[in-house]
Each structure stands twice: as structure tokens, then as C-alpha cells.
TIVO-2410 file (N, C-alpha, C; in nm, 3 decimals):
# residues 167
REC num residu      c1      c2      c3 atome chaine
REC   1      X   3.144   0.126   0.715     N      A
REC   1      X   3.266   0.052   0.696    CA      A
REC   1      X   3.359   0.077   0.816     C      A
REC   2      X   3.440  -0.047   0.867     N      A
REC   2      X   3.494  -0.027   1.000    CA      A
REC   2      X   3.730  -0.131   0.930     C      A
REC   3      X   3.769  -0.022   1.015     N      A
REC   3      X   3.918  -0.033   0.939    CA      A
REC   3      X   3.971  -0.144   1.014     C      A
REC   4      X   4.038  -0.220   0.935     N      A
REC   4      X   4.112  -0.294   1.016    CA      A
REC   4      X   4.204  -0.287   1.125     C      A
REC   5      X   4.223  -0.320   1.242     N      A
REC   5      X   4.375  -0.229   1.353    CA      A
REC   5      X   4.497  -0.282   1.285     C      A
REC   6      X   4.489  -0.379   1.204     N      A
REC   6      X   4.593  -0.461   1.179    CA      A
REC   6      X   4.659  -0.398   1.035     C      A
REC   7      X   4.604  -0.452   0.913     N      A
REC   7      X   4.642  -0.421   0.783    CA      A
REC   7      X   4.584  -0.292   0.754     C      A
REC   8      X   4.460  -0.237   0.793     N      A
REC   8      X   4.382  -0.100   0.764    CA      A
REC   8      X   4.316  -0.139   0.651     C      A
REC   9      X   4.245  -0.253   0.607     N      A
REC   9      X   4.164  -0.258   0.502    CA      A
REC   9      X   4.016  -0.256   0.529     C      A
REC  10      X   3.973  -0.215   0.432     N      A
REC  10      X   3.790  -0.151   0.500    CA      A
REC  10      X   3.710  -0.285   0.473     C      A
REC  11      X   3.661  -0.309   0.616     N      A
REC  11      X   3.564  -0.396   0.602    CA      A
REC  11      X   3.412  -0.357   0.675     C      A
REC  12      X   3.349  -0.453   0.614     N      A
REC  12      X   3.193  -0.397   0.668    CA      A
REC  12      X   3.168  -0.393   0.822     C      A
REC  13      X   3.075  -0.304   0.823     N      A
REC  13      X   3.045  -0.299   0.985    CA      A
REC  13      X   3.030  -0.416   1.059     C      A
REC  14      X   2.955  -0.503   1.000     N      A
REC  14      X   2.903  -0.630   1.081    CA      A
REC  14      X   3.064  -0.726   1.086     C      A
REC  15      X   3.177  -0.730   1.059     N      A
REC  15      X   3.257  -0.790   1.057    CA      A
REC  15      X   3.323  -0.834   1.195     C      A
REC  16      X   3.331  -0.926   1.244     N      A
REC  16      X   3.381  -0.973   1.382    CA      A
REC  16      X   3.567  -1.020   1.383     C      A
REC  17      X   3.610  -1.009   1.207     N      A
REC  17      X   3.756  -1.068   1.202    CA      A
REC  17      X   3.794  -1.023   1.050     C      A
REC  18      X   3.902  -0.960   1.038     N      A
REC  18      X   3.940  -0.923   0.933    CA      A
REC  18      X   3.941  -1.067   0.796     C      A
REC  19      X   3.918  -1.008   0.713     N      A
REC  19      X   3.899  -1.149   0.608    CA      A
REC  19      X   4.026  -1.103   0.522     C      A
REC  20      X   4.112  -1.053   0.607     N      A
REC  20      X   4.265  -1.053   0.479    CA      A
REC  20      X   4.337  -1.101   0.607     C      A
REC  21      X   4.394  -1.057   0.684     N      A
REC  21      X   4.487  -1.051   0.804    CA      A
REC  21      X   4.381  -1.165   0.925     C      A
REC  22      X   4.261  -1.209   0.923     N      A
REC  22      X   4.220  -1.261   1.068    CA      A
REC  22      X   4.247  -1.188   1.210     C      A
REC  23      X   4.269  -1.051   1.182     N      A
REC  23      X   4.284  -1.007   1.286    CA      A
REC  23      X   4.140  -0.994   1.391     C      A
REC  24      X   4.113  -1.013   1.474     N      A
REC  24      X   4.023  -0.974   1.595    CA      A
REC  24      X   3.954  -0.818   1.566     C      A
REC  25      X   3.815  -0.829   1.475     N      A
REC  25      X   3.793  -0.622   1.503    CA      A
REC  25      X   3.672  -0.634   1.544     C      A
REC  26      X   3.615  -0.749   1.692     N      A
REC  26      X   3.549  -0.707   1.776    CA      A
REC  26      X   3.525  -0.580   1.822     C      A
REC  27      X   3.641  -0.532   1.836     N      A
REC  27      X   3.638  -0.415   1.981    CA      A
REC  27      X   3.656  -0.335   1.882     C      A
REC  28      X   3.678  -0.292   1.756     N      A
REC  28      X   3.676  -0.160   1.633    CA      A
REC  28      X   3.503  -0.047   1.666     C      A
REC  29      X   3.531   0.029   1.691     N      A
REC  29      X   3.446   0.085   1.691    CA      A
REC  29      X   3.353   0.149   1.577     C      A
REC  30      X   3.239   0.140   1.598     N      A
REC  30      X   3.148   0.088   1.445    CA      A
REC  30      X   3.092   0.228   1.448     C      A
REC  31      X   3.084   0.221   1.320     N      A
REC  31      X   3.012   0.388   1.269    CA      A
REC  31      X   2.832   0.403   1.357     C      A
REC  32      X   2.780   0.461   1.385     N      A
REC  32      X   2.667   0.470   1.444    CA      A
REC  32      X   2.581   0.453   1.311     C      A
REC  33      X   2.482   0.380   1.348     N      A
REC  33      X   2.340   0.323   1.264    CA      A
REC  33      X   2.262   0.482   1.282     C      A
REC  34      X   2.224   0.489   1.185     N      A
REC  34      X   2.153   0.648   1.162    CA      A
REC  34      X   1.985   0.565   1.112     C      A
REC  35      X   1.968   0.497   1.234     N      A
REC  35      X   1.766   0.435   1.180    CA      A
REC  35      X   1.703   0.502   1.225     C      A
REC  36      X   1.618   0.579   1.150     N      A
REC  36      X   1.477   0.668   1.145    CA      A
REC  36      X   1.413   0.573   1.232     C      A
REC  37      X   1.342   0.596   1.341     N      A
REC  37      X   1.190   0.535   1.384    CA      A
REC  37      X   1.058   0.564   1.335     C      A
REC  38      X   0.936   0.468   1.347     N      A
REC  38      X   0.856   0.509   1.334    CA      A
REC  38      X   0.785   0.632   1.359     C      A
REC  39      X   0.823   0.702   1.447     N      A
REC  39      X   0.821   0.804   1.528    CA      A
REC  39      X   0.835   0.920   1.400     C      A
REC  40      X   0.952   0.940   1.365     N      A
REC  40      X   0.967   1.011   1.252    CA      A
REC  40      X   0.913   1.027   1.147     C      A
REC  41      X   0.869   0.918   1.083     N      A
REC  41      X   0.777   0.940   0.963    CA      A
REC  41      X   0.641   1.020   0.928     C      A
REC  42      X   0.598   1.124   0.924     N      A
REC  42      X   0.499   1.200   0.967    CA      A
REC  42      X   0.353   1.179   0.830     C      A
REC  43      X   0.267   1.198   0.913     N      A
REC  43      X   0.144   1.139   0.802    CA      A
REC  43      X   0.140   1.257   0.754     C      A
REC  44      X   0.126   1.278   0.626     N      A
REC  44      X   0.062   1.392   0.525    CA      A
REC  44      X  -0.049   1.468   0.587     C      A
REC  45      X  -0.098   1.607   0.616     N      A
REC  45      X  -0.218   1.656   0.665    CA      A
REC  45      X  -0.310   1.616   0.596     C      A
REC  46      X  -0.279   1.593   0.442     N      A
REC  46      X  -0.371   1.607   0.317    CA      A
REC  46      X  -0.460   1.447   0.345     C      A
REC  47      X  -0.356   1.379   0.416     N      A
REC  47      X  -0.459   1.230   0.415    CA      A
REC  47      X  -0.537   1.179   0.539     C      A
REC  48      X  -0.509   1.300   0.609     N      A
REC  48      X  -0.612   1.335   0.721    CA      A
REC  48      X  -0.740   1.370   0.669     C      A
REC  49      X  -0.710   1.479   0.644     N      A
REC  49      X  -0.839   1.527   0.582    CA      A
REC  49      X  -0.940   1.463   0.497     C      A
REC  50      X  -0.792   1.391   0.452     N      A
REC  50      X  -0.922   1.315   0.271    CA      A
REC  50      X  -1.005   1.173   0.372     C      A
REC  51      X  -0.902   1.123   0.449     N      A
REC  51      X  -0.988   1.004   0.550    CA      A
REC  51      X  -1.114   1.073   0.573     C      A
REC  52      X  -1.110   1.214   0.707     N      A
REC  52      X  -1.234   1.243   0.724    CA      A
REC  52      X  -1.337   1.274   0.652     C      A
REC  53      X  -1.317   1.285   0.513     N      A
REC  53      X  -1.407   1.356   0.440    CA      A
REC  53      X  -1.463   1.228   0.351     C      A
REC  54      X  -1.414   1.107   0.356     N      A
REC  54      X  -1.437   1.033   0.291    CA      A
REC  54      X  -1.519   0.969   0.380     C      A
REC  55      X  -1.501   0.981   0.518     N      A
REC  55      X  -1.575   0.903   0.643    CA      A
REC  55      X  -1.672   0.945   0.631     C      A
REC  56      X  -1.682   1.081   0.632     N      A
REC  56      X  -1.824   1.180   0.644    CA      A
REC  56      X  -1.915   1.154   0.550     C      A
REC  57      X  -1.831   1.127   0.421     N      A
REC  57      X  -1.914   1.135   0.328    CA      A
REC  57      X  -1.958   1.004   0.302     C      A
REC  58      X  -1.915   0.875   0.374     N      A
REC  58      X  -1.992   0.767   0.357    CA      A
REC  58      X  -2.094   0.740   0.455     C      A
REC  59      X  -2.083   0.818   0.567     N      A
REC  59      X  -2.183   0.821   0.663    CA      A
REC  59      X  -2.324   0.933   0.657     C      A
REC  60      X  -2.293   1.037   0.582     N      A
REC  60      X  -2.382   1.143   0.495    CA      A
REC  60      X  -2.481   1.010   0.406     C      A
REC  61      X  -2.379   0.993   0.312     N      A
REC  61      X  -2.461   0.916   0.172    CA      A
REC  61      X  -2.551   0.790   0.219     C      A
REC  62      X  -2.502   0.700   0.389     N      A
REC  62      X  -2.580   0.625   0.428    CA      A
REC  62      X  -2.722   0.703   0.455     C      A
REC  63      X  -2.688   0.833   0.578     N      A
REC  63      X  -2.833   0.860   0.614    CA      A
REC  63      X  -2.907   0.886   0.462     C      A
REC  64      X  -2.865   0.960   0.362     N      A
REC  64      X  -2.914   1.029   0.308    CA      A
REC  64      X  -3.022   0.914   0.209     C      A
REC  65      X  -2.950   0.788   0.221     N      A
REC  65      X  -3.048   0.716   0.147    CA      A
REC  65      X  -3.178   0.670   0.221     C      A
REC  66      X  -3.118   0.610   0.336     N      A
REC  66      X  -3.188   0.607   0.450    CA      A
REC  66      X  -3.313   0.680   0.470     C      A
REC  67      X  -3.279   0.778   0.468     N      A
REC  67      X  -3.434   0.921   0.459    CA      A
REC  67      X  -3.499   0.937   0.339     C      A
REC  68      X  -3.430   0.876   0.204     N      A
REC  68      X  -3.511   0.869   0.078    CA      A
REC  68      X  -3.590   0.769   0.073     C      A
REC  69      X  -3.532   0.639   0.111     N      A
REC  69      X  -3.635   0.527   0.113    CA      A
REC  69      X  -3.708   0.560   0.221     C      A
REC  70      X  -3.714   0.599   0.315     N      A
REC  70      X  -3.821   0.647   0.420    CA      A
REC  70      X  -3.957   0.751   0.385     C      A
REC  71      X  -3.872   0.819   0.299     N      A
REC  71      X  -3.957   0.954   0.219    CA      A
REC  71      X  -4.051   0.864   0.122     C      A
REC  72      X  -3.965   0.798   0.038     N      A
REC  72      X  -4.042   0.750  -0.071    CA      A
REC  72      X  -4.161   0.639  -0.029     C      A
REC  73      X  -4.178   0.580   0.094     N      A
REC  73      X  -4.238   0.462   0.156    CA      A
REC  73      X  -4.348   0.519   0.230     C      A
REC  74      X  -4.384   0.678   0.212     N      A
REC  74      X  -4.427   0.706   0.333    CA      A
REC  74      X  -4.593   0.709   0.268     C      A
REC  75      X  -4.614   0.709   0.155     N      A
REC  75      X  -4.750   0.670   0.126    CA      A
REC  75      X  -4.783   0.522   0.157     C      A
REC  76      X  -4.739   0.428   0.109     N      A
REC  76      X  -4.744   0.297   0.105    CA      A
REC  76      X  -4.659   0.207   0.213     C      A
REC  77      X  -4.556   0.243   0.274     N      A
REC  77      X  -4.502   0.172   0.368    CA      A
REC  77      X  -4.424   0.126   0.281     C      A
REC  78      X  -4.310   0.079   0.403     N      A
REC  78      X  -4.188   0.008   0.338    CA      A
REC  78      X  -4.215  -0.111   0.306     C      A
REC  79      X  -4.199  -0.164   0.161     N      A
REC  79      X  -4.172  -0.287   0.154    CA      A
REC  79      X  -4.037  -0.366   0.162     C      A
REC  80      X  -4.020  -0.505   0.124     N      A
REC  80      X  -3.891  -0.537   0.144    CA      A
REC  80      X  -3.798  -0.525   0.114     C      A
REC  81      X  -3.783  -0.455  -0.039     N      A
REC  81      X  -3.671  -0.359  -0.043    CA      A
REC  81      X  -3.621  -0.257   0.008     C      A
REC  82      X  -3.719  -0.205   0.047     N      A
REC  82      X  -3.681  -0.075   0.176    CA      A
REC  82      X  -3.652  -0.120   0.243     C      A
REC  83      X  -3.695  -0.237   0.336     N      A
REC  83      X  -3.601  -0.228   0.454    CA      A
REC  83      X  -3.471  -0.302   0.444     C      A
REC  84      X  -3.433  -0.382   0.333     N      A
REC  84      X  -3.310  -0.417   0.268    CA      A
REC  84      X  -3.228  -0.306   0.287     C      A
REC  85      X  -3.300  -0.187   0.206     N      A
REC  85      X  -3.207  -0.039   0.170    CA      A
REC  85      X  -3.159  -0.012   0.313     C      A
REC  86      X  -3.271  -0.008   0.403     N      A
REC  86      X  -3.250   0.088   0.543    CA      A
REC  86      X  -3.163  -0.007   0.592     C      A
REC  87      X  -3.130  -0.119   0.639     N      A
REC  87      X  -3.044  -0.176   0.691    CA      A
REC  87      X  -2.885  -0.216   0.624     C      A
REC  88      X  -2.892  -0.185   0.504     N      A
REC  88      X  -2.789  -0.202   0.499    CA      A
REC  88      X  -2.703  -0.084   0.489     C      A
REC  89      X  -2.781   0.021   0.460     N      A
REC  89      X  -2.738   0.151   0.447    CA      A
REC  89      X  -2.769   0.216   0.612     C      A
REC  90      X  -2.763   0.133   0.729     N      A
REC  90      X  -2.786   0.162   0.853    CA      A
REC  90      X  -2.638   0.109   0.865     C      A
REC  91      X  -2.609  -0.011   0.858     N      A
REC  91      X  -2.459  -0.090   0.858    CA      A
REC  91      X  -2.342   0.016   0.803     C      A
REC  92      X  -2.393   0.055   0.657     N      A
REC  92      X  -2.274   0.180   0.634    CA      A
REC  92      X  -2.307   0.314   0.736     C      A
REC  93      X  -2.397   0.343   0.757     N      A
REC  93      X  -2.395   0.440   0.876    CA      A
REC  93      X  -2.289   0.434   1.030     C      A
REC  94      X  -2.302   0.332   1.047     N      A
REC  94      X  -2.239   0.273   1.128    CA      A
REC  94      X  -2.076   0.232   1.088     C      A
REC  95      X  -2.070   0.201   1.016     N      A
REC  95      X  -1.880   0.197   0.959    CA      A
REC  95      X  -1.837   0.350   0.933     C      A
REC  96      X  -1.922   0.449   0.870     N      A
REC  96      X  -1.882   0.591   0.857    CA      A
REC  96      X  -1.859   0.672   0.965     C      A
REC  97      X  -1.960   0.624   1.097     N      A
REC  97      X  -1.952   0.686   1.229    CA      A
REC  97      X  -1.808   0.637   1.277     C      A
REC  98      X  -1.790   0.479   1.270     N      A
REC  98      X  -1.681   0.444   1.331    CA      A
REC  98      X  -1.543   0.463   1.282     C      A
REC  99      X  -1.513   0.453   1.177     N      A
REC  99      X  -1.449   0.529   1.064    CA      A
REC  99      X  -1.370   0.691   1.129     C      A
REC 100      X  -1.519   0.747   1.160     N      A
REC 100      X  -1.500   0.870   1.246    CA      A
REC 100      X  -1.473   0.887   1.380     C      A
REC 101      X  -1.511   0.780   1.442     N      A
REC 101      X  -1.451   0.781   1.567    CA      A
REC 101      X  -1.345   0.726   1.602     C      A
REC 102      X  -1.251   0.662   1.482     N      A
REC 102      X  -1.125   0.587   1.460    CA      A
REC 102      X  -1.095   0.456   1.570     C      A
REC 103      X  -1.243   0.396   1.540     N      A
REC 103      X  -1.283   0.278   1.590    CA      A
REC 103      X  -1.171   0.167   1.522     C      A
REC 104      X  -1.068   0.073   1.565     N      A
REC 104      X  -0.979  -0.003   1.531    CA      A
REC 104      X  -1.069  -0.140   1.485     C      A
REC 105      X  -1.102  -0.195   1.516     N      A
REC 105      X  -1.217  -0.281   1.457    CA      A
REC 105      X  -1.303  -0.248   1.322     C      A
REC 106      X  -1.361  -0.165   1.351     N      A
REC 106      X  -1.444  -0.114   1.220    CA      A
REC 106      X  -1.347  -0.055   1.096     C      A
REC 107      X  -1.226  -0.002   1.156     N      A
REC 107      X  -1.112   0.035   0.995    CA      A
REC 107      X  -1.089  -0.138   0.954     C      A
REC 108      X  -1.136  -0.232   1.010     N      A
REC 108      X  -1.011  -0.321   1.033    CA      A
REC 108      X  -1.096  -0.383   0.891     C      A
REC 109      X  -1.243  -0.392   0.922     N      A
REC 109      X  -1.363  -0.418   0.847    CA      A
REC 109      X  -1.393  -0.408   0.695     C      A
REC 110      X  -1.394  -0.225   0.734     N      A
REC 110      X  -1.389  -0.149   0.615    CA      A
REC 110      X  -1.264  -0.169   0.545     C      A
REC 111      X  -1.139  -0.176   0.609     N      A
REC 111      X  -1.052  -0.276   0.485    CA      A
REC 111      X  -1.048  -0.414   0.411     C      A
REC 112      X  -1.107  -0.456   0.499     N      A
REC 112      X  -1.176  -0.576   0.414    CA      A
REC 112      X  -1.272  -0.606   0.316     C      A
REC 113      X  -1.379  -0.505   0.346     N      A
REC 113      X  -1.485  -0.478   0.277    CA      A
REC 113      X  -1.405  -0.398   0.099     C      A
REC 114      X  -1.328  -0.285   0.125     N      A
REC 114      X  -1.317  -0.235   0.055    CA      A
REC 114      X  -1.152  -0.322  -0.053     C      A
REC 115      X  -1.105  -0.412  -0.002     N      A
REC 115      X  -1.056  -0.548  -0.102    CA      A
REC 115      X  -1.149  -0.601  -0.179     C      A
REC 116      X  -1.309  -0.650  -0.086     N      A
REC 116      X  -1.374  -0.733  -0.179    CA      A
REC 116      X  -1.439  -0.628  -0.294     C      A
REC 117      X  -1.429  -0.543  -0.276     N      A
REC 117      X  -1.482  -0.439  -0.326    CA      A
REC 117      X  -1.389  -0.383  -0.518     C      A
REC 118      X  -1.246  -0.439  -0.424     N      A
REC 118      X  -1.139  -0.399  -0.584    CA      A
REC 118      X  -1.144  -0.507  -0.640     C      A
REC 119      X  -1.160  -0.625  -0.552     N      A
REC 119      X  -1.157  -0.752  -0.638    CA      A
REC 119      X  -1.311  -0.722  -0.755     C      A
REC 120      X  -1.461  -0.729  -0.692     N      A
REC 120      X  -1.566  -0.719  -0.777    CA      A
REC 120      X  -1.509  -0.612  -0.890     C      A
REC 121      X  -1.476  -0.500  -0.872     N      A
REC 121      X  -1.399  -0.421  -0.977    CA      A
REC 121      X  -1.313  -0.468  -1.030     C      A
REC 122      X  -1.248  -0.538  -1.038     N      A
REC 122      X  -1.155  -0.570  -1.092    CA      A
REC 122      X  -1.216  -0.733  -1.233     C      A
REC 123      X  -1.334  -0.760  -1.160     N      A
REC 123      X  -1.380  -0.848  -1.231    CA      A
REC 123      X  -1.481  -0.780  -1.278     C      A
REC 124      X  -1.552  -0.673  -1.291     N      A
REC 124      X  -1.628  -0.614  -1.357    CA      A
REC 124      X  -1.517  -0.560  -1.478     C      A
REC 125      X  -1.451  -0.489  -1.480     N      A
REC 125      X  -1.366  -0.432  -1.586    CA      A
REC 125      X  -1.339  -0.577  -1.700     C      A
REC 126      X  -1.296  -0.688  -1.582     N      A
REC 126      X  -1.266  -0.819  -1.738    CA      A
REC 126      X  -1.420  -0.845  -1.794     C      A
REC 127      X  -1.503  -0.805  -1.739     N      A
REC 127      X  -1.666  -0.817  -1.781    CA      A
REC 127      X  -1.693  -0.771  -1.881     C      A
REC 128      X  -1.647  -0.624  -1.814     N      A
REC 128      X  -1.683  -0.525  -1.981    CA      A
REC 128      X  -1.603  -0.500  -2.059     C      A
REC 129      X  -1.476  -0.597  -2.034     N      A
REC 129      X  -1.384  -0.583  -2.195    CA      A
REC 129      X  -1.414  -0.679  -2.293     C      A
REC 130      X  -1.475  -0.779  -2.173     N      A
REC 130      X  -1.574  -0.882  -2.312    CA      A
REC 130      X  -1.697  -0.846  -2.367     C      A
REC 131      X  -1.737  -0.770  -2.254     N      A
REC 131      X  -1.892  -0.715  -2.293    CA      A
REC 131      X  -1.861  -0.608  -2.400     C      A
REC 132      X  -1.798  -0.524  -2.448     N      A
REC 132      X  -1.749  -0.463  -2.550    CA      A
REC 132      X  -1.737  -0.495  -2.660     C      A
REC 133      X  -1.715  -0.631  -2.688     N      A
REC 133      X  -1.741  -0.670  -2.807    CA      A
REC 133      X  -1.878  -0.675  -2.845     C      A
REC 134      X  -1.995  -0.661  -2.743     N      A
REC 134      X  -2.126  -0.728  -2.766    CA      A
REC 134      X  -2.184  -0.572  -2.815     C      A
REC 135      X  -2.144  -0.473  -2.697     N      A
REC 135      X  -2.213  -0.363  -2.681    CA      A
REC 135      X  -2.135  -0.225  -2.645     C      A
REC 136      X  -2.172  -0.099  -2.679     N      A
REC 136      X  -2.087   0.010  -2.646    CA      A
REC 136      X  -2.101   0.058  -2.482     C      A
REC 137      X  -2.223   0.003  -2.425     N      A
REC 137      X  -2.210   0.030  -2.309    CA      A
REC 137      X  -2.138  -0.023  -2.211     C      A
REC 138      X  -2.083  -0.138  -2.240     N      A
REC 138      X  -1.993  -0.214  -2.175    CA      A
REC 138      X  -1.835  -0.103  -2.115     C      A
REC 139      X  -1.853  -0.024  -2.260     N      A
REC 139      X  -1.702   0.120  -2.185    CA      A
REC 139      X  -1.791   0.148  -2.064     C      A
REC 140      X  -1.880   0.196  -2.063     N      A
REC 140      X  -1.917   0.296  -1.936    CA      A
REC 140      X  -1.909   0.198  -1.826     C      A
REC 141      X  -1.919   0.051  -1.837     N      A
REC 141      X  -1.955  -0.057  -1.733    CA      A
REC 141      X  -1.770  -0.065  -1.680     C      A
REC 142      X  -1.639  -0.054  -1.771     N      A
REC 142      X  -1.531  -0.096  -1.781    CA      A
REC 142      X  -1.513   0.053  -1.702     C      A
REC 143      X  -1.556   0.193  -1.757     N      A
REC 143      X  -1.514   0.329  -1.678    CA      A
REC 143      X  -1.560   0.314  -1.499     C      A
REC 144      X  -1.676   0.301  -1.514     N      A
REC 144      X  -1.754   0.257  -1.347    CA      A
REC 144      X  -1.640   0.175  -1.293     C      A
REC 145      X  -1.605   0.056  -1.357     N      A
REC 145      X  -1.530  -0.030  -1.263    CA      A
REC 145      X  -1.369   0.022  -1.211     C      A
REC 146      X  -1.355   0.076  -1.306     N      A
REC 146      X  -1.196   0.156  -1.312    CA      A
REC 146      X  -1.231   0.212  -1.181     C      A
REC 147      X  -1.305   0.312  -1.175     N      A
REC 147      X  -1.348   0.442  -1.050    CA      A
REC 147      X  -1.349   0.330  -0.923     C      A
REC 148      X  -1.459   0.234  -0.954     N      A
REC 148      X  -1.462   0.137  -0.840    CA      A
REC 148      X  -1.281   0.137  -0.758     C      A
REC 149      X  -1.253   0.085  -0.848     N      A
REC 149      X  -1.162   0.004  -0.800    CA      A
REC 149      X  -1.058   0.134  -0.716     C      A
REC 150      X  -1.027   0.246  -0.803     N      A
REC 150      X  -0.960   0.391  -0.772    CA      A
REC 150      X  -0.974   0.395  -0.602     C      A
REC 151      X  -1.105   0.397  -0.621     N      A
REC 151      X  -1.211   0.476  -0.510    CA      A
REC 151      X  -1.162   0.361  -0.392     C      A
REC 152      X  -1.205   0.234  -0.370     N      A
REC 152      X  -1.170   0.139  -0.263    CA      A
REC 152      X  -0.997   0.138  -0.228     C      A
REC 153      X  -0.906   0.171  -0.327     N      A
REC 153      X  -0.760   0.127  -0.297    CA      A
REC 153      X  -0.735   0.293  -0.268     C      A
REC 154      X  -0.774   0.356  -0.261     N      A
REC 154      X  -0.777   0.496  -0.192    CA      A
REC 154      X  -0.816   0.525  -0.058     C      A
REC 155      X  -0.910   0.412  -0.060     N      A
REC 155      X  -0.979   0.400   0.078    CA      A
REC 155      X  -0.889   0.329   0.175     C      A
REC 156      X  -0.846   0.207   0.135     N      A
REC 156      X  -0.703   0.087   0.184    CA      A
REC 156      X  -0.595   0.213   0.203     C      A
REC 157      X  -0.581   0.278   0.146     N      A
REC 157      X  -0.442   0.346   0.150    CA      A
REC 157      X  -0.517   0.441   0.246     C      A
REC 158      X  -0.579   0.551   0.292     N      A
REC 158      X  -0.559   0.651   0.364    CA      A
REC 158      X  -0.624   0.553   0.525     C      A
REC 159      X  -0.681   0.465   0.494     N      A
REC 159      X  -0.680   0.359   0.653    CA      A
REC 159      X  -0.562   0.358   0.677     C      A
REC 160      X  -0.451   0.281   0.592     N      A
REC 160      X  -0.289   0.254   0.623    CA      A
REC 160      X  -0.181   0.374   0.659     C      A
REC 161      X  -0.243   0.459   0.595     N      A
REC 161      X  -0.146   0.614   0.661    CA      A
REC 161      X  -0.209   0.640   0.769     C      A
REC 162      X  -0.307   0.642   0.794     N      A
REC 162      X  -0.359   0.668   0.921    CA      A
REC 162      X  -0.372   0.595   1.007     C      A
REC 163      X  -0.329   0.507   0.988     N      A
REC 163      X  -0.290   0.430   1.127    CA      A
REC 163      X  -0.149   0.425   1.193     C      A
REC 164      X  -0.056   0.509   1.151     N      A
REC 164      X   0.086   0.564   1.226    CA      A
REC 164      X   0.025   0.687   1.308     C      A
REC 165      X  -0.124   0.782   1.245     N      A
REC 165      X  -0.117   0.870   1.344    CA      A
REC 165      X  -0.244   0.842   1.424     C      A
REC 166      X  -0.296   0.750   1.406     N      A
REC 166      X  -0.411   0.742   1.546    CA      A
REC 166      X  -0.370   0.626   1.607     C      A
REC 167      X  -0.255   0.566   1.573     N      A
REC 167      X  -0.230   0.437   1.701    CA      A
REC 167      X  -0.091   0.411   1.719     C      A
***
């Protein structure tokens, strides 16, 4: 709030002319703006960590399938579901690495991926609240989707904090 020179009635900072008197309070000198910058806002350590560990652990769970369907193929060879498995679980290998190497493209991805991801959850849960009437397993189908959905908007959120401290 900045005073009038004229009558002394408090008017707002942004004011260029008194709205009682019309006096001129151009030249009034204005309280200083106290704006935080981006600069200031500091990321949580805790959502450091949970990013990397969530990176790791989607790039772990890629190889790890990766080497099971490899294991399991090794009498008979891969058929086409294996190499379905290996490539697409080569693709998450590859978003977990980049993920980790705080590749701007690949977060950009994996946030996308992990929307379509709350949306399917989000339509699995209206699935199994109808499917509930049919069957009791439909809760466990409605619990899965809940987690789904937890799990991806957890994922959206520690991309979005972490991108004030890696860029």
C-alpha cells in the first residue's frame, strides 16, 4: 500500500492517481516486491532419491525380464512372444537408463507414457466396479488399478520436481 502526498489515504501499489483527491502518486515511492525466484525453491532430497530409485528400478525389472525370457527360451529358442518380451522390455531398458542419465527427451516420454498409463487405470478401476457385481475378484482388479494409477502419478510428479533441479 502506497500513501497519498496529498490527502494521505492508502492506496494500492499499482495506483498511478489518487482515487479520492486525483492527485499525481506516480513518483510515491512503492514498497519493494518481496518475489521469491525460481532459484529459491529447493527440491526435496527425498525426491531425488525416490526418482533414482524408481529409474533403477525400472531399468533393473527391464533387464531382469529380459534374462528370464532368455533363460526360459534357451532349450527351445525364442518364440514370438519372447521376442515381443525382449523388445519391449529392451525399450523400458532404455527409458530407465535415460531416466538415469536425465535425458530431457526420454523424461519428456516417460511422462507421457505414464498419463496413458493413469488413464488405462483409471478405466480399469470403472471396470472392476462393474465387474464386482459379477465377481469378487473384480476388488483385487479395482486394488491393482488403484496402485496403477498411485504408482504412474508418482512417477509425473517426481519427473516435475526434478526438473527445477536438473535444468
Amino acid at each position: 500500500m502506497i500513501i497519498c502526498p496529498n490527502c494521505k489515504a492508502q492506496l494500492p501499489d499499482w495506483a498511478k492517481a489518487c482515487q479520492f483527491c486525483q492527485a499525481d502518486t506516480s513518483q510515491v515511492l512503492r514498497p519493494k516486491q518481496d518475489v521469491p525466484s525460481a532459484q529459491t525453491f529447493e527440491t526435496p532430497t527425498w525426491t531425488l532419491a525416490a526418482y533414482y530409485a524408481v529409474s533403477g528400478l525400472i531399468l533393473v525389472d527391464a533387464l531382469a525380464n529380459i534374462g528370464t525370457t532368455i533363460a526360459r527360451s534357451q532349450k527351445d529358442g525364442v518364440d514370438m512372444i519372447g521376442w515381443i518380451v525382449i523388445v519391449f522390455n529392451s525399450v523400458s531398458a532404455l527409458m530407465g537408463l535415460g531416466l538415469l542419465l536425465k535425458i530431457k527427451l526420454v523424461r519428456t516420454i516417460v511422462n507421457f507414457m505414464c498419463f496413458i498409463a493413469i488413464l488405462d487405470g483409471l478405466f480399469g478401476i470403472a471396470e472392476g466396479l462393474f465387474g464386482t457385481l459379477i465377481t469378487t475378484w473384480s476388488l483385487v482388479w479395482v486394488a491393482l488399478s488403484i496402485l496403477q494409477v498411485c504408482v504412474y502419478g508418482f512417477m509425473i510428479y517426481l519427473i516435475g520436481e526434478t526438473d527445477r533441479y536438473f535444468y
